[in-house]
N, C-alpha and C positions, 0 to 999 in steps of 0.2 A: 498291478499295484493295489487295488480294491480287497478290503480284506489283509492286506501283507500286516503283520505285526513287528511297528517299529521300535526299537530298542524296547524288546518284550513287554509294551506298554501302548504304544498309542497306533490300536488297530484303524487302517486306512478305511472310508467306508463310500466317501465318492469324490472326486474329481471337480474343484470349482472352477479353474483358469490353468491356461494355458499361454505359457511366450517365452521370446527368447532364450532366457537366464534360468528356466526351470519351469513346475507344474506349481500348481495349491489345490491341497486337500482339504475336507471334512475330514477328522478323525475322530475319536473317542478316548477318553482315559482311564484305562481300565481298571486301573490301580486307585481310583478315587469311587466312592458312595455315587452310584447313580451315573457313572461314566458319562461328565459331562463331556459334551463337545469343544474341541480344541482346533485351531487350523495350525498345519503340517504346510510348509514349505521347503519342497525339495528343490536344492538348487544344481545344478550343472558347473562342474569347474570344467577347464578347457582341459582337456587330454593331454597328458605328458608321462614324463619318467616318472619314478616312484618319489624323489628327491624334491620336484616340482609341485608334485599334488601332496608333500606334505609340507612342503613351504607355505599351498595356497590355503591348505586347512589352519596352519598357525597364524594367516591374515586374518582368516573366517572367523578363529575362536577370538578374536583381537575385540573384532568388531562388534561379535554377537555378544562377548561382554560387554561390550558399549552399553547395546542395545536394551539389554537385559538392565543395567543400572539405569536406562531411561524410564525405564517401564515400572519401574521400582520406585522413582521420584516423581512421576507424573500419571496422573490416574487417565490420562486422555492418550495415552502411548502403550498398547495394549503390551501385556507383559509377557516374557517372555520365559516360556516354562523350561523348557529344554533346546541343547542343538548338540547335535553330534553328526557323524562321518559312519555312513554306510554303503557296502560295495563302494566306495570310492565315488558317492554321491553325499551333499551334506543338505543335513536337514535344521531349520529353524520350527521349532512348536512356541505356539504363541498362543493367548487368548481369543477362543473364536468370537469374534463382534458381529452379531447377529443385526445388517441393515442394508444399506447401499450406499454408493460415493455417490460425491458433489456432484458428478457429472450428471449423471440423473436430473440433480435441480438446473443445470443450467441449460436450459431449452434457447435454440438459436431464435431471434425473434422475439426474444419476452427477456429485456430487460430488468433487474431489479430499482424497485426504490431506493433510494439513496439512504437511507438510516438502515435495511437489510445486508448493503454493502458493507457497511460500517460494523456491521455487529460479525458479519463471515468475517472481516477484517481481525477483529478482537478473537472469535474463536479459533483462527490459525495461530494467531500470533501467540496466544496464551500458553499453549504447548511447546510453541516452537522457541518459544522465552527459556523452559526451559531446557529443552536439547541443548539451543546456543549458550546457556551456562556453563552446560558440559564441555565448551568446544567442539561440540558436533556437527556438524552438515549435512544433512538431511540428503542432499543431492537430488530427488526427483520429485520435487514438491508439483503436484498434478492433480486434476479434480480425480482420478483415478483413484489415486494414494491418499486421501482425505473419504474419510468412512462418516457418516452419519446413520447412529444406532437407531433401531427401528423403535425400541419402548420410548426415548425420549430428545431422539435427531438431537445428541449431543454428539459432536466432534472428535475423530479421532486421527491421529496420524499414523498411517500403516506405510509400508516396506522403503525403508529405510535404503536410499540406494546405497552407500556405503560399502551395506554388506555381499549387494549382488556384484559390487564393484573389486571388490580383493581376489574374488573366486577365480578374476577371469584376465587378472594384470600379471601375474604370473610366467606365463606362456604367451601373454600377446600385454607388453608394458603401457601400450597405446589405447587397449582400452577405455572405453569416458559412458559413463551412466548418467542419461542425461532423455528427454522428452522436448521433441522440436517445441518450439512456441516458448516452452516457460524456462528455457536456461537461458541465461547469458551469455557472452562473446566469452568472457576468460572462464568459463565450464567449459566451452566449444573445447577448448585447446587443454582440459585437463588442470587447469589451474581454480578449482574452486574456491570460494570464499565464505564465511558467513553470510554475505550478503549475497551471494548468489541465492540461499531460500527466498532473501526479501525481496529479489526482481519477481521470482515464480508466483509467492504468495502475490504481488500488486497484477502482475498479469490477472492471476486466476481474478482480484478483482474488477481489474478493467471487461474482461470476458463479463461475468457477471452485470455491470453497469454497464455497459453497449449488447448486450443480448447477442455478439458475433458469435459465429458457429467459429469451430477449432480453424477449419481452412480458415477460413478470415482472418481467424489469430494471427494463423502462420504468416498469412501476407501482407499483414499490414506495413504501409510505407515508413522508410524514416527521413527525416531531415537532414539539414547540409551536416548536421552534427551528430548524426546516426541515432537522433534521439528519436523515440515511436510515436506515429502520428494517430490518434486515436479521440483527439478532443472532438473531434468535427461529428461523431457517433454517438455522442450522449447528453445528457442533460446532469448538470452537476455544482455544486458549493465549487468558489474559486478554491477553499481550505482542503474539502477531499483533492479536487483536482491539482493543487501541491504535493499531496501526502503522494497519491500515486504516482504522478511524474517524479521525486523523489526515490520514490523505491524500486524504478524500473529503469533507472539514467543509464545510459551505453557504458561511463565509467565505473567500475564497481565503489571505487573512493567516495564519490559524489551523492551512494544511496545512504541511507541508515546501514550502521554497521550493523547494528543485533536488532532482532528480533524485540528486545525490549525496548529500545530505542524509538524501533514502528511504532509498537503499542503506547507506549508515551504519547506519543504525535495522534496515533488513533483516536484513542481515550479521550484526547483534550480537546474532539469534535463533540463529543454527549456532555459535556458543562456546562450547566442552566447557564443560558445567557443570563445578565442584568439588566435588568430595566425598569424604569422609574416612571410615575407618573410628574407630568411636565409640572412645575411648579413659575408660582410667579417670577418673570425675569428679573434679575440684580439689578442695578444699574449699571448703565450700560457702560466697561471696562474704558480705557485710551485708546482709542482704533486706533490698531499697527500699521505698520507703514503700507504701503501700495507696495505690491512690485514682488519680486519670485524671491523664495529663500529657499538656498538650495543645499542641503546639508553637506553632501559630500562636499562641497567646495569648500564651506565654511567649517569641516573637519568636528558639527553637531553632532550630538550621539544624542538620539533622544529616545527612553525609555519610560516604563511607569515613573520611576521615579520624578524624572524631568518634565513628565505630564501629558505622556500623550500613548494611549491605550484603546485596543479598538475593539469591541462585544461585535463579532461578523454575524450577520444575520444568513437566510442559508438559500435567500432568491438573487446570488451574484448573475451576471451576465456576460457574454464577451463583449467587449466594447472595440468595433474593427476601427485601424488606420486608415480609414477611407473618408472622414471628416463627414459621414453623413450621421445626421445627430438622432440620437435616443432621446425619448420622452420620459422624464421621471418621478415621480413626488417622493416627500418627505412626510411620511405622518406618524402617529401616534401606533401602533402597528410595526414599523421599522424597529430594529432594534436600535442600542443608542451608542454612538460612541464619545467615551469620555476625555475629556482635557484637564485634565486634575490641575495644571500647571495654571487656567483659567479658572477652575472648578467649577466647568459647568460640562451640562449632559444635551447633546445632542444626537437629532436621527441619524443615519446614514445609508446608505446605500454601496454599494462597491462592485466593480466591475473589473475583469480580466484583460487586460493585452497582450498580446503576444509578439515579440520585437528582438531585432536585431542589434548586437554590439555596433556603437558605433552610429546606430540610428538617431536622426534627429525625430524626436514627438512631441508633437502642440496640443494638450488636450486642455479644452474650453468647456466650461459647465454657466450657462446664465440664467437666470429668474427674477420675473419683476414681484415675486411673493416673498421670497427668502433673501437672505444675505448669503451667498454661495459660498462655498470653501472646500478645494482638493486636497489631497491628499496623496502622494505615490508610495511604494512601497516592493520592493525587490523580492525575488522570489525566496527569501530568510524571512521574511518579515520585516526589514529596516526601511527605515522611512527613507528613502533618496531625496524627498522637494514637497514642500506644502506653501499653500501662497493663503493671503487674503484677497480681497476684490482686487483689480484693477481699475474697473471704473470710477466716474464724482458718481453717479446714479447706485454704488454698490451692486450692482448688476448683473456682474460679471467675474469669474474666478479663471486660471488660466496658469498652469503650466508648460512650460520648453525646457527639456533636458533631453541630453546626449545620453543614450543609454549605455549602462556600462558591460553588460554580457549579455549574450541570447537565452530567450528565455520567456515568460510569462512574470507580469507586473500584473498588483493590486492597484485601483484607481478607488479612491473611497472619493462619494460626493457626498459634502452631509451641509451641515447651517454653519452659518459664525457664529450661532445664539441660541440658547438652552429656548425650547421652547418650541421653536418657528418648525412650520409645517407651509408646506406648497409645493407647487409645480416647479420644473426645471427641463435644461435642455443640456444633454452632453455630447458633445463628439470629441474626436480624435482623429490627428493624419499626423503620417510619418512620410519622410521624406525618400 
């Protein structure tokens, strides 16, 4: 093949990869000033009648028009120059992108920062925003197929499973283009979705923030509810650790449909917090009553509007059901969250649980420096239950609620009162 001149233009000149579905070449363009370099992807259709293998070329050219109009609206989707049907082999020429893939960057053992996560997050998603405009599916999203260019390690999305996928469902309808680790249960079976890229994209994240090699990918455990068990591996914001558990859920309903969707939710991790320098306190409001208010009961919807909004700061923690208590303070440092409905600004803190439908949980926050005050919050962000003290000493804050699905809860502990700063003690048990 070295040397072969394809469709009288893009002489073959060496051989980059090799696997299943075909070869990749360096070529040349000879027909352009200076023959720049181009990559040549020959792909393999399954052997058949003549009727067969031009049924599988008019899936090919389906696709590779797809593909071709990607690469035309998005400058991070290398474009694609040519594709035609030679000897009864079909070729894609595309833009040669002179770098190496992700995988390279993801060394087993060396974890990324958490804001490096966040930013590979936005650079897949930006592209793949918009493929899924197009209604496209990417199908093999893999650090393999994610190229960073060597002049300025910008992002690109390279081979498109789609198109390795028509060549070879023809002759065998069962066919599924798919990379162990980063598809989903409904790709397993041929049924992809939009959101099948957005489990792959959050894997290649989690890889990334737990530093596990691919084997480890592959094995990691799931839960009574086939969801991936992978928090115990890293350090992370309760907010990312949504976003990802979100986009890698066993149901495909239950992730972000699109691509823009993710990045939404991405994006609105980099928004300068708010924060204020403490001002002198008001006078001090009518302390509300003692005792649990519990919204879903009481059928409360509470949002900015209604006055309760929370600026997450980004040193969350798990807080286990096991009632042994965490040590914490509240100071100027923390970020604040607000009660507009009060109109006042307080610190807070916030903490992760992780709980079963149907579980009973007590969690208790006390301090003899601050006025305590919880907060619960579901894995949407909705408030389930916030109390004031309990105790005559103010001393003590304290929720019990029946949880309503399995999952991970937000625990936010912060003050009753704009200002106050100190120590505290939080536990949690579930029954």
């Amino acid at each position: 093949m070295i040397g072969h001149l394809l469709d009288d233009r893009y002489q073959i000149t060496q051989e980059l990869a090799q696997g299943g579905f075909g070869k990749t070449y360096l070529a040349q363009d000879t027909k352009l000033p200076g023959h720049p370099n181009c990559l040549v992807k020959q792909l393999y259709p399954q052997k058949g009648d003549p009727a067969s293998l031009q049924k599988a070329f008019e899936l090919f050219e389906r696709e590779a028009k797809a593909l071709q109009n990607l690469g035309q609206k998005c400058d991070r989707i290398p474009r694609l120059l040519a594709y035609l049907q030679d000897n009864g082999e079909f070729y894609l020429v595309q833009d040669y992108i002179q770098g190496h893939t992700l995988l390279h960057k993801l060394l087993p053992g060396q974890p990324w920062q958490e804001d490096k996560v966040i930013q590979l997050l936005i650079d897949i998603l930006e592209p793949l925003e918009v493929v899924h405009q197009h209604k496209v599916i990417h199908r093999d999203i893999n650090p393999n197929n994610i190229m960073l260019r060597t002049v300025d390690s910008r992002l690109f999305l390279i081979d498109f499973g789609a198109v390795k996928e028509v060549v070879t469902q023809v002759s065998n309808p069962t066919s599924v283009i798919y990379t162990p680790g980063y598809a989903p249960p409904e790709q397993l079976i041929g049924k992809p979705e939009l959101s099948s890229d957005i489990y792959a994209v959050g894997i290649i994240a989690i890889q990334a923030l737990t530093g596990i090699s691919y084997s480890e990918l592959k094995q990691l455990p799931t839960d009574s509810n086939n969801e991936l068990v992978w928090q115990n591996q890293a350090k992370f914001s309760p907010a990312l650790g949504y976003i990802l558990e979100k986009m890698v859920r066993f149901n495909h309903q239950e992730r972000y449909a699109t691509a823009k969707e993710a990045l939404t939710a991405v994006k609105a991790l980099l928004e300068p917090a708010i924060t204020t320098q403490p001002s002198p306190p008001p006078p001090p409001p009518p302390k509300r009553p003692w005792g649990l208010i519990l919204l879903g009961i009481l059928g409360i919807s509470v949002g900015v509007g209604a006055g309760l909004f929370l600026i997450m700061n980004k040193s969350g923690q798990k807080l286990p059901l096991n009632g042994v208590a965490i040590e914490g303070s509240l100071t100027e440092g923390d970020r604040t969250y607000m009660d507009l409905a009060q109109n006042i600004n307080t610190y807070a803190d916030y903490y992760l649980i992780a709980g079963k439908q149907g579980q009973t949980v007590t969690i208790e926050m006390t301090s003899n420096q601050i006025d305590p005050y919880l907060v619960l919050r579901d894995r949407q962000g909705k408030e389930l239950a916030f109390n004031d003290d309990i105790s005559t000493q103010d001393s003590t804050a304290k929720i019990e609620i029946t949880l309503p699905e399995d999952g991970n809860y937000t625990v936010i502990a912060r003050s009753a009162e704009s200002g106050e700063s100190g120590n505290y003690r939080i536990s949690a048990v579930g029954d």
